[in-house]
Biopython code that builds the backbone (N, CA, C, O; Angstrom):
import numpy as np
from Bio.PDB.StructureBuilder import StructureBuilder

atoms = [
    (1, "UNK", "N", (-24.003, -49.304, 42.815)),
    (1, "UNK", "CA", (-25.116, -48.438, 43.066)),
    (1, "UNK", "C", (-26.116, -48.581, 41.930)),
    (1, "UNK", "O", (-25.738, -48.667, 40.761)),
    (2, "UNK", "N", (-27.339, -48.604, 42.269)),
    (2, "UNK", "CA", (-28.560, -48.550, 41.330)),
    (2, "UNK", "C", (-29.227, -47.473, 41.270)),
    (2, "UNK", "O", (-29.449, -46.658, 42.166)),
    (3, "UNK", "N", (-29.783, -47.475, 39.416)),
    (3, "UNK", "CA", (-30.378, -45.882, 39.172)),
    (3, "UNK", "C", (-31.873, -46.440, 39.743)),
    (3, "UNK", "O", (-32.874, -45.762, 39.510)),
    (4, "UNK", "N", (-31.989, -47.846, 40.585)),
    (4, "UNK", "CA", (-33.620, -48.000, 40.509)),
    (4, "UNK", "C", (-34.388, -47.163, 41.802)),
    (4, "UNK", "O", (-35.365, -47.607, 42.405)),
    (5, "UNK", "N", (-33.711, -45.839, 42.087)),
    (5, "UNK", "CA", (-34.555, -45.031, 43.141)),
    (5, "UNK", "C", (-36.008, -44.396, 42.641)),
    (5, "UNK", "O", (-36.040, -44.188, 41.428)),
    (6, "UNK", "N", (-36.816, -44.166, 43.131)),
    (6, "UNK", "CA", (-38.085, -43.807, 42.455)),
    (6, "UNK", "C", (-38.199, -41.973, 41.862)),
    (6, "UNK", "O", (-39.019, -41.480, 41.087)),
    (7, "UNK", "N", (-37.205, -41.414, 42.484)),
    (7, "UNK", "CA", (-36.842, -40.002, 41.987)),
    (7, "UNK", "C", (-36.379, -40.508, 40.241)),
    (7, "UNK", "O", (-36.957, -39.805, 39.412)),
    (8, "UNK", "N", (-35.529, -41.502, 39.678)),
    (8, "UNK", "CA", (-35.178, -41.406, 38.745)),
    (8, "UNK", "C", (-36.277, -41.848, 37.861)),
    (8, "UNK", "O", (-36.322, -41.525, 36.674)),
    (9, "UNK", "N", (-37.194, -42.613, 38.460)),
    (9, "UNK", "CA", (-38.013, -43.061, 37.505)),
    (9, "UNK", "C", (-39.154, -41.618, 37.499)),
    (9, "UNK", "O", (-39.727, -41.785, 36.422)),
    (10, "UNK", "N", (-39.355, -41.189, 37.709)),
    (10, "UNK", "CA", (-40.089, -39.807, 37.885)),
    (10, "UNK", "C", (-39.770, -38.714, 36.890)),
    (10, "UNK", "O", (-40.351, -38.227, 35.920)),
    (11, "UNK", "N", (-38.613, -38.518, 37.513)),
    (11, "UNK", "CA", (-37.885, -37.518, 36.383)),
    (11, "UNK", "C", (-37.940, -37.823, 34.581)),
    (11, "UNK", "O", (-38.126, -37.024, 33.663)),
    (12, "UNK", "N", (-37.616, -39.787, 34.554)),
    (12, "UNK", "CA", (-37.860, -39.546, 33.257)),
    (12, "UNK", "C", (-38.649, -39.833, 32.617)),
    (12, "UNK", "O", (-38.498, -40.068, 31.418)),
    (13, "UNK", "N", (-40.073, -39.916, 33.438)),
    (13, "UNK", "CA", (-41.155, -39.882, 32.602)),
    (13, "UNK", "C", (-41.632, -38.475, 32.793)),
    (13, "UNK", "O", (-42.237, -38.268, 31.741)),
    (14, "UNK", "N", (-41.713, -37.446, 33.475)),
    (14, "UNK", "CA", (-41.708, -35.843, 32.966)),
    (14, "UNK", "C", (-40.799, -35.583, 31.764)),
    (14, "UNK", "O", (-41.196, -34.796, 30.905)),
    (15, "UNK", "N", (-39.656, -36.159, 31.640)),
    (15, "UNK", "CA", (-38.969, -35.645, 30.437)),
    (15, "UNK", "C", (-39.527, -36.251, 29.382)),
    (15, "UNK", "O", (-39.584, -35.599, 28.340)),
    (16, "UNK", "N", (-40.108, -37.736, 29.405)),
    (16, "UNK", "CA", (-40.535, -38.467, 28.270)),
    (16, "UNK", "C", (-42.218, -38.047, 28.189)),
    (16, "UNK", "O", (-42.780, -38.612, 27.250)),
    (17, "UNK", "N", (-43.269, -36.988, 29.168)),
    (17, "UNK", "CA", (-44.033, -36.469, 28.628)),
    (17, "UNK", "C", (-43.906, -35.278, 28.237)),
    (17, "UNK", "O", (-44.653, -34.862, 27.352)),
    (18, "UNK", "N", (-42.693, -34.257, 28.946)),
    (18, "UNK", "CA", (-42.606, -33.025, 28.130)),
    (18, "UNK", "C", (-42.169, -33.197, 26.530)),
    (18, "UNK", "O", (-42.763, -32.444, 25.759)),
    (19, "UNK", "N", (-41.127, -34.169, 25.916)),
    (19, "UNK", "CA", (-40.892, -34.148, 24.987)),
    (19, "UNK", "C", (-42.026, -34.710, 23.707)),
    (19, "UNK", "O", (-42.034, -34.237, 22.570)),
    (20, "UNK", "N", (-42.886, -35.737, 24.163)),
    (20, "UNK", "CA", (-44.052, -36.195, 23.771)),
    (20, "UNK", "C", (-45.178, -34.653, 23.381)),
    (20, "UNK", "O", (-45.834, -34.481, 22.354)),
    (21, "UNK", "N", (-45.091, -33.880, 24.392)),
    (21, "UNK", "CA", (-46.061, -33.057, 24.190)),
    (21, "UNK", "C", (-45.633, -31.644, 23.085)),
    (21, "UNK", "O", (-46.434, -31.138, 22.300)),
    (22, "UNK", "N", (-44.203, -31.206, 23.272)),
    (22, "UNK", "CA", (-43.237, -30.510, 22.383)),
    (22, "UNK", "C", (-43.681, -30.789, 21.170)),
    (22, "UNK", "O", (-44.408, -30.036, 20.522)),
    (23, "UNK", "N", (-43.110, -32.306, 20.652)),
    (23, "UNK", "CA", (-43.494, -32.798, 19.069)),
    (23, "UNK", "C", (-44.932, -32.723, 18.713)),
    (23, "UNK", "O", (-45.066, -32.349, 17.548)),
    (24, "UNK", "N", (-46.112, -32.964, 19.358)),
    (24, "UNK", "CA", (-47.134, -33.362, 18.860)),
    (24, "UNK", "C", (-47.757, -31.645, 18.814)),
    (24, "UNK", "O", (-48.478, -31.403, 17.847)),
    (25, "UNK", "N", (-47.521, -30.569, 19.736)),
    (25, "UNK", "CA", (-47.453, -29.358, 19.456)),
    (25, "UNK", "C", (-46.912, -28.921, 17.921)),
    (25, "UNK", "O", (-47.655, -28.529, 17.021)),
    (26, "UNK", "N", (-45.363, -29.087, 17.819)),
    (26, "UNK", "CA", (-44.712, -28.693, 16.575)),
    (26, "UNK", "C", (-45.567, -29.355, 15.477)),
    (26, "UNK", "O", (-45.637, -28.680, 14.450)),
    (27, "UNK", "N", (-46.368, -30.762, 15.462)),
    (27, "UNK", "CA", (-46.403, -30.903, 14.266)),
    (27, "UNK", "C", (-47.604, -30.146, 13.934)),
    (27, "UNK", "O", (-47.573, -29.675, 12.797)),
    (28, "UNK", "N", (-48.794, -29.866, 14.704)),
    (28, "UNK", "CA", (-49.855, -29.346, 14.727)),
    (28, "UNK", "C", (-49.586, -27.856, 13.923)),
    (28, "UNK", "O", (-50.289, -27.424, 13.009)),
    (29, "UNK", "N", (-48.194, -27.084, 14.599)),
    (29, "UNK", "CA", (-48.533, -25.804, 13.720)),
    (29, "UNK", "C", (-47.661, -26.450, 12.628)),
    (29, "UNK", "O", (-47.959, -25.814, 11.617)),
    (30, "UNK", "N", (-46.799, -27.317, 12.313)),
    (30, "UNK", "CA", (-46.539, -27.445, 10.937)),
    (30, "UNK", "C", (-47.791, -27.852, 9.737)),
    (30, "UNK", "O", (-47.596, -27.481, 8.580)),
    (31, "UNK", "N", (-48.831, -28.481, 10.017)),
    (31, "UNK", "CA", (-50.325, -28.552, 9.782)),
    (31, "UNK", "C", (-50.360, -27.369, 9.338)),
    (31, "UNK", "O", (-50.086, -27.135, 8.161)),
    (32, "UNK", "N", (-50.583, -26.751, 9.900)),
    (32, "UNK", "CA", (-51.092, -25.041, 9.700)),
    (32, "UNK", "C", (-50.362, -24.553, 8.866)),
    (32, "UNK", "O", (-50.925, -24.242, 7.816)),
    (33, "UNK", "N", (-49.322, -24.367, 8.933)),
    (33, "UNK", "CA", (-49.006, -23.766, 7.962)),
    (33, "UNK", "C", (-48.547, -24.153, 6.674)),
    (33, "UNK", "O", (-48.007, -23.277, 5.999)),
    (34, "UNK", "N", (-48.669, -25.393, 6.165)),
    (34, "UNK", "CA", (-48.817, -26.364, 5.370)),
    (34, "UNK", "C", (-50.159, -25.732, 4.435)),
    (34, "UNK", "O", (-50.193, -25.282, 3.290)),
    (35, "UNK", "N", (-51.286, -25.930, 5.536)),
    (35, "UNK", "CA", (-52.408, -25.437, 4.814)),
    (35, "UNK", "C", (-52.711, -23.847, 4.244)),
    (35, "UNK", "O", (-53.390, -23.469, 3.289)),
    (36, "UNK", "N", (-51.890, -23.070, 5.272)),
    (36, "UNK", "CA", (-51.504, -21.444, 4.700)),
    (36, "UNK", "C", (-51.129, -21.586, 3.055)),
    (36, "UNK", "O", (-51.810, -21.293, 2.073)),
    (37, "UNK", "N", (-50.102, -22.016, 3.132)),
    (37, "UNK", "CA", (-49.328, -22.526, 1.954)),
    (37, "UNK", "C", (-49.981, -22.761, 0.780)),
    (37, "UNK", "O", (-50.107, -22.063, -0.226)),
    (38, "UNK", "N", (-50.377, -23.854, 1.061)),
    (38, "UNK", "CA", (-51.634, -24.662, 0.206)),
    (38, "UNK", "C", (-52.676, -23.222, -0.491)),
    (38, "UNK", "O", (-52.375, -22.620, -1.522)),
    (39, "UNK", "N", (-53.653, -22.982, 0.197)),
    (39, "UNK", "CA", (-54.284, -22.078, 0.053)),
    (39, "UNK", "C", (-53.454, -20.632, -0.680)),
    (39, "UNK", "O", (-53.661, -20.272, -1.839)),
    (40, "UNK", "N", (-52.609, -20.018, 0.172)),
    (40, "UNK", "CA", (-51.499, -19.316, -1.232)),
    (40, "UNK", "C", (-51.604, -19.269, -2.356)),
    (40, "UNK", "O", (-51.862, -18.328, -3.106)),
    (41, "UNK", "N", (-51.202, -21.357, -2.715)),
    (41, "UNK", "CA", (-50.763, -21.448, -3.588)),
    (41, "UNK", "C", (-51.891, -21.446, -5.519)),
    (41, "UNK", "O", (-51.803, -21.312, -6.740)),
    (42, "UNK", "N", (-53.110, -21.798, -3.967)),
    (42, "UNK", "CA", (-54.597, -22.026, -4.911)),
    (42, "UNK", "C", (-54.905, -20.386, -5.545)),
    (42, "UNK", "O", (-55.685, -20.232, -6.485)),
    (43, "UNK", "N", (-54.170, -19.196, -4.883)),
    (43, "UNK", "CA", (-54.988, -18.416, -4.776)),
    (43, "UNK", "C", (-54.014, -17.916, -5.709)),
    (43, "UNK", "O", (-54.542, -17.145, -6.510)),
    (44, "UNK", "N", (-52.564, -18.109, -5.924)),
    (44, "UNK", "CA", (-51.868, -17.139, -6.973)),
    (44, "UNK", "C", (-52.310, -18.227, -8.160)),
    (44, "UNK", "O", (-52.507, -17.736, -9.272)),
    (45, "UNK", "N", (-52.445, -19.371, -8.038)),
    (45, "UNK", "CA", (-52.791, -20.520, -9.618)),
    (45, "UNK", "C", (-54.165, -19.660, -10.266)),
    (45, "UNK", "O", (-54.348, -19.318, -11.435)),
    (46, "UNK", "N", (-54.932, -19.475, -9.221)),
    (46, "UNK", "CA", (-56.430, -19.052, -9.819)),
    (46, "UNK", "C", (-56.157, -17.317, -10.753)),
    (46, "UNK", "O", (-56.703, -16.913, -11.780)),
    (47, "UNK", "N", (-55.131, -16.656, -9.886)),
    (47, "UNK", "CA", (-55.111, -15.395, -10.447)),
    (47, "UNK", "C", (-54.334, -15.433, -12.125)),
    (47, "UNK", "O", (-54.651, -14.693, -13.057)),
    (48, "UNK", "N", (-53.075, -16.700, -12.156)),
    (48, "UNK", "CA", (-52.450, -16.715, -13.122)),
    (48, "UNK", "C", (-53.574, -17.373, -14.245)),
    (48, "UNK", "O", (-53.553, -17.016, -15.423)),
    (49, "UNK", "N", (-54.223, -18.038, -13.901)),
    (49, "UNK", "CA", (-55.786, -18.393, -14.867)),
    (49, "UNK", "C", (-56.483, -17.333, -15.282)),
    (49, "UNK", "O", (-56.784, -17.118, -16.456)),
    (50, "UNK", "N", (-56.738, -16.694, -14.407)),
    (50, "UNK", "CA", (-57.757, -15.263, -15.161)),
    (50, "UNK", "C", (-56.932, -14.782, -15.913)),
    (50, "UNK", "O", (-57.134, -14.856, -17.125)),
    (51, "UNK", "N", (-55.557, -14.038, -15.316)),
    (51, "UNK", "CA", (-54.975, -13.366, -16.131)),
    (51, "UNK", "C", (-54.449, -13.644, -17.703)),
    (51, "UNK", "O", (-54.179, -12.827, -18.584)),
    (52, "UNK", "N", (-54.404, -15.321, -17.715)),
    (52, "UNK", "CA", (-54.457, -15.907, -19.217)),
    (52, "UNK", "C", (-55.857, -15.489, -19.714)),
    (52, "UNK", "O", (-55.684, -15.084, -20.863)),
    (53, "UNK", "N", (-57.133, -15.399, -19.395)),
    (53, "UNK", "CA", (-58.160, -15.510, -19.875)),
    (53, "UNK", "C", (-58.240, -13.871, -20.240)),
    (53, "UNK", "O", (-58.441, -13.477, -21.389)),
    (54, "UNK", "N", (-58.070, -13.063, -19.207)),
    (54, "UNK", "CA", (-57.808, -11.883, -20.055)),
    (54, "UNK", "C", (-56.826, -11.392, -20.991)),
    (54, "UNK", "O", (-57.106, -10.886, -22.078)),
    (55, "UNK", "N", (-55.601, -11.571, -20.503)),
    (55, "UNK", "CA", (-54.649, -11.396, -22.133)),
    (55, "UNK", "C", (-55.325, -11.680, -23.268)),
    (55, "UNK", "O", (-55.308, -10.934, -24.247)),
    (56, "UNK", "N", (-56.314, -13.386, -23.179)),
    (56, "UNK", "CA", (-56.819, -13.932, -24.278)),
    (56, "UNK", "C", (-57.903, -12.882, -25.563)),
    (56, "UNK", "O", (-57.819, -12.721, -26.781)),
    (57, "UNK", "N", (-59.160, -12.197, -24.148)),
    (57, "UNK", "CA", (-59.842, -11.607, -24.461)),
    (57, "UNK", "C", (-59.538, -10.535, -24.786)),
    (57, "UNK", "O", (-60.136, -10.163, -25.795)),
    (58, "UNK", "N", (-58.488, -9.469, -24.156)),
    (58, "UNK", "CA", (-57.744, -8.572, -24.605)),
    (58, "UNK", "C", (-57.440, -8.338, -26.110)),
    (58, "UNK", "O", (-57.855, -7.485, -26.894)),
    (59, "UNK", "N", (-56.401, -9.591, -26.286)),
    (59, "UNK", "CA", (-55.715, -9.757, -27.720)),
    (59, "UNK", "C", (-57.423, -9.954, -28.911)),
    (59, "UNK", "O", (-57.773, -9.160, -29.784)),
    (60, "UNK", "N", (-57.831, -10.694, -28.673)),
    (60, "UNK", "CA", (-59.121, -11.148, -29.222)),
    (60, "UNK", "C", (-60.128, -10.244, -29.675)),
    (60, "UNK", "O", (-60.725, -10.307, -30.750)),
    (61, "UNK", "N", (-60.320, -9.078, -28.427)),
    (61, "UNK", "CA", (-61.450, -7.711, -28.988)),
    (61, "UNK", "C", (-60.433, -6.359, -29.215)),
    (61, "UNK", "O", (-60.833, -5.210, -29.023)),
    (62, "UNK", "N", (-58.967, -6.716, -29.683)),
    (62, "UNK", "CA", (-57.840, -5.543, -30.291)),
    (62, "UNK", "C", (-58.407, -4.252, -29.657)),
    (62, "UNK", "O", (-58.673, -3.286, -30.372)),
    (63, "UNK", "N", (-58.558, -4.233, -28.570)),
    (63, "UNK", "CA", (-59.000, -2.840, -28.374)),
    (63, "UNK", "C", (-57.665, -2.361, -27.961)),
    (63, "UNK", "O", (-57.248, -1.253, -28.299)),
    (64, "UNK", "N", (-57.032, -3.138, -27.277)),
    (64, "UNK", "CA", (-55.378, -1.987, -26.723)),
    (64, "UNK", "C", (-54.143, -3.057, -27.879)),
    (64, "UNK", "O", (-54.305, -3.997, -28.658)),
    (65, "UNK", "N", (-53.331, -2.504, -27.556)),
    (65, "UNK", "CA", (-52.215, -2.104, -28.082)),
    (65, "UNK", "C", (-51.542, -4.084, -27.571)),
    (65, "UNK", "O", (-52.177, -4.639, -26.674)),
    (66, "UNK", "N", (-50.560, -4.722, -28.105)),
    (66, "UNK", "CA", (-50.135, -6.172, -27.033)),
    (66, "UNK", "C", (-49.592, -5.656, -26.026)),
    (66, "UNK", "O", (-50.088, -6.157, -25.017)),
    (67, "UNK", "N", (-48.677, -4.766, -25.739)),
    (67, "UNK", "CA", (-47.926, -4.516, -24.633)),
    (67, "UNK", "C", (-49.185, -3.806, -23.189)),
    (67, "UNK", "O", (-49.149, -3.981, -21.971)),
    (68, "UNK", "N", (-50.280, -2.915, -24.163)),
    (68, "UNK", "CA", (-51.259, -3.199, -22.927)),
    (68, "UNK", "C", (-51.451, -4.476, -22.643)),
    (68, "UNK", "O", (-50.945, -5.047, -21.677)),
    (69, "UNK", "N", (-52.290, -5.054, -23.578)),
    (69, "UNK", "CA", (-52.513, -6.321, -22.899)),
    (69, "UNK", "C", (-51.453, -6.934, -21.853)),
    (69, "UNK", "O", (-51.642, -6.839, -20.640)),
    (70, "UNK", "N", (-50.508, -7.465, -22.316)),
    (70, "UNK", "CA", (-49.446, -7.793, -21.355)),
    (70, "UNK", "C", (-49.083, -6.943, -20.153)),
    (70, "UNK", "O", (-48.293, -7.336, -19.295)),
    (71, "UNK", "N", (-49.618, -5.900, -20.124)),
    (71, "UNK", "CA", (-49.767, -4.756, -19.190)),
    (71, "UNK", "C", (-50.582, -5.805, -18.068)),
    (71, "UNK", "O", (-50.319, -6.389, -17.017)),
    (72, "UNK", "N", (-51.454, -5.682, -18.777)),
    (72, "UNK", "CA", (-52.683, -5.847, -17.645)),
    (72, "UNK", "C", (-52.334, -7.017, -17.187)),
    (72, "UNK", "O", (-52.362, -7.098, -15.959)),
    (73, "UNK", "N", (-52.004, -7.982, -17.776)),
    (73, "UNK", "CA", (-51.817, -9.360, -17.458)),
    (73, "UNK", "C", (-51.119, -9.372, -16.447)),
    (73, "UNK", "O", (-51.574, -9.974, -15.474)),
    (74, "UNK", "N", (-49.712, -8.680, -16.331)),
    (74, "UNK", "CA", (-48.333, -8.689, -15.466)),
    (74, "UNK", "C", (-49.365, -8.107, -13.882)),
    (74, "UNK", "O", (-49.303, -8.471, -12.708)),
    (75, "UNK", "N", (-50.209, -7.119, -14.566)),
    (75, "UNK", "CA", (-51.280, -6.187, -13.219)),
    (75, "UNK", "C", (-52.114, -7.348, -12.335)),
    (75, "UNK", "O", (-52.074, -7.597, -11.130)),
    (76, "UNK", "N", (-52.862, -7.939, -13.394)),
    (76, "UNK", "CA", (-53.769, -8.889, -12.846)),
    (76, "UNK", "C", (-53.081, -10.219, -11.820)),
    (76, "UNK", "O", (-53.484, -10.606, -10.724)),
    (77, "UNK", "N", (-51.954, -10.697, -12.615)),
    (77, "UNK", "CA", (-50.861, -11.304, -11.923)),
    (77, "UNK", "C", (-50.018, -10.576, -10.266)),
    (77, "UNK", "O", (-49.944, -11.115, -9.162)),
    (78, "UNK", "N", (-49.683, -9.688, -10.558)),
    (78, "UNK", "CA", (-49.418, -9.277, -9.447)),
    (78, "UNK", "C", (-50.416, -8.690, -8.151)),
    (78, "UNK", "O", (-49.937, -8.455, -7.042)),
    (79, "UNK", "N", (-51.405, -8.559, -8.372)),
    (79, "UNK", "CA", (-52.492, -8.398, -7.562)),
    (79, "UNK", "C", (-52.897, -9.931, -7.040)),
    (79, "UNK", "O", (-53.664, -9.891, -6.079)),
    (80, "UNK", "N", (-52.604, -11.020, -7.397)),
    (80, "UNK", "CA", (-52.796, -12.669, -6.956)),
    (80, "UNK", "C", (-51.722, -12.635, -6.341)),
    (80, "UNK", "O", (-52.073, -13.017, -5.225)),
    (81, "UNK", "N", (-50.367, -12.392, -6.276)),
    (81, "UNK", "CA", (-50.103, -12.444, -4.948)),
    (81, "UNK", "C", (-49.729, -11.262, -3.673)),
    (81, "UNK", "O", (-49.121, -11.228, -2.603)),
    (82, "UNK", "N", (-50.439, -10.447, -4.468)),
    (82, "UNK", "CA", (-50.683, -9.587, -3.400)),
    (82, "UNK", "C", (-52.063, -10.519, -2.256)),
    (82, "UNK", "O", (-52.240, -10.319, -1.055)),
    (83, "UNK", "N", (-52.622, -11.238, -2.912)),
    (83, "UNK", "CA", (-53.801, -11.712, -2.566)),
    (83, "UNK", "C", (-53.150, -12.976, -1.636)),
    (83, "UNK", "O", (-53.596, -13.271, -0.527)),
    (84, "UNK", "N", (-52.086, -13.623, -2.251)),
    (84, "UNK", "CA", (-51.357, -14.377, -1.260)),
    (84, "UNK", "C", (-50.434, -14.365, -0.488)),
    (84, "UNK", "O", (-50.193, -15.397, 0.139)),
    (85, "UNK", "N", (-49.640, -13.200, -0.297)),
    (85, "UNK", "CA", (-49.488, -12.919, 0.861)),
    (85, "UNK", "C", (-50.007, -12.634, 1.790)),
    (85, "UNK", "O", (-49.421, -12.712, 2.869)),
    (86, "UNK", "N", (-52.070, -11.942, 1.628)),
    (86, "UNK", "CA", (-52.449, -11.654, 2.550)),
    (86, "UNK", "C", (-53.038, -13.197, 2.972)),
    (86, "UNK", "O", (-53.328, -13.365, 4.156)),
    (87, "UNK", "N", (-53.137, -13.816, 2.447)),
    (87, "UNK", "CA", (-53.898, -15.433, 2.479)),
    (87, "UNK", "C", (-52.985, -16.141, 3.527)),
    (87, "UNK", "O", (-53.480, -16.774, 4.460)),
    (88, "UNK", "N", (-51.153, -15.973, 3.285)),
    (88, "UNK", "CA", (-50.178, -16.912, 3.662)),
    (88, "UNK", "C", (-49.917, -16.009, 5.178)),
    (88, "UNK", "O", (-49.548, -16.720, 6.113)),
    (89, "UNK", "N", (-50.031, -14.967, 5.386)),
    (89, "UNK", "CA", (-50.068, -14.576, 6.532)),
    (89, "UNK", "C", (-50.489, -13.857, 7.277)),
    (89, "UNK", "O", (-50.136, -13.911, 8.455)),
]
sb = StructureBuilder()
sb.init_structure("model")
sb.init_model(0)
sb.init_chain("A")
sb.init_seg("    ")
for serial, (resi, resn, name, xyz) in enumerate(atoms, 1):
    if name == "N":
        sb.init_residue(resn, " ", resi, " ")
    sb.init_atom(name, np.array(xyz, "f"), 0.0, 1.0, " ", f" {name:<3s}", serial, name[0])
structure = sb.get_structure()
């Protein structure tokens, strides 16, 4: 007996375009959220930058105490990813 009936050839090219269309879907939102990510990651780097630049200026014009400073720093820091979680999702 032969699989060469035209029902079989049918069937597996629906399966060989549903699966074609599955992957090229999946990779599209892996894209996406790749770039979520990305962006995140720009957005807690940029906050951990300021927050060096203020500790800096902090320590520099002695107006508070170091542990303020480091206060603020840990503040300024944690508000960047408060900023990236809202960024990442």
């Amino acid at each position: 007996m032969s699989n060469t009936k035209p029902g079989f050839f049918m069937r597996s090219a629906g399966v060989l375009i549903g699966v074609c269309l599955l992957s090229l879907s999946g990779s599209a939102m892996a894209t996406d959220q790749s770039q979520k990510r990305q962006e995140g990651r720009d957005v807690k780097q940029d906050a951990k930058q300021e927050a060096r630049g203020e500790r800096a200026a902090c320590k520099s014009a002695d107006d508070k105490s170091n542990s303020d400073c480091r206060q603020d720093k840990r503040d300024t820091k944690q508000d960047g990813r408060e900023a990236k979680r809202d960024t990442k999702h």
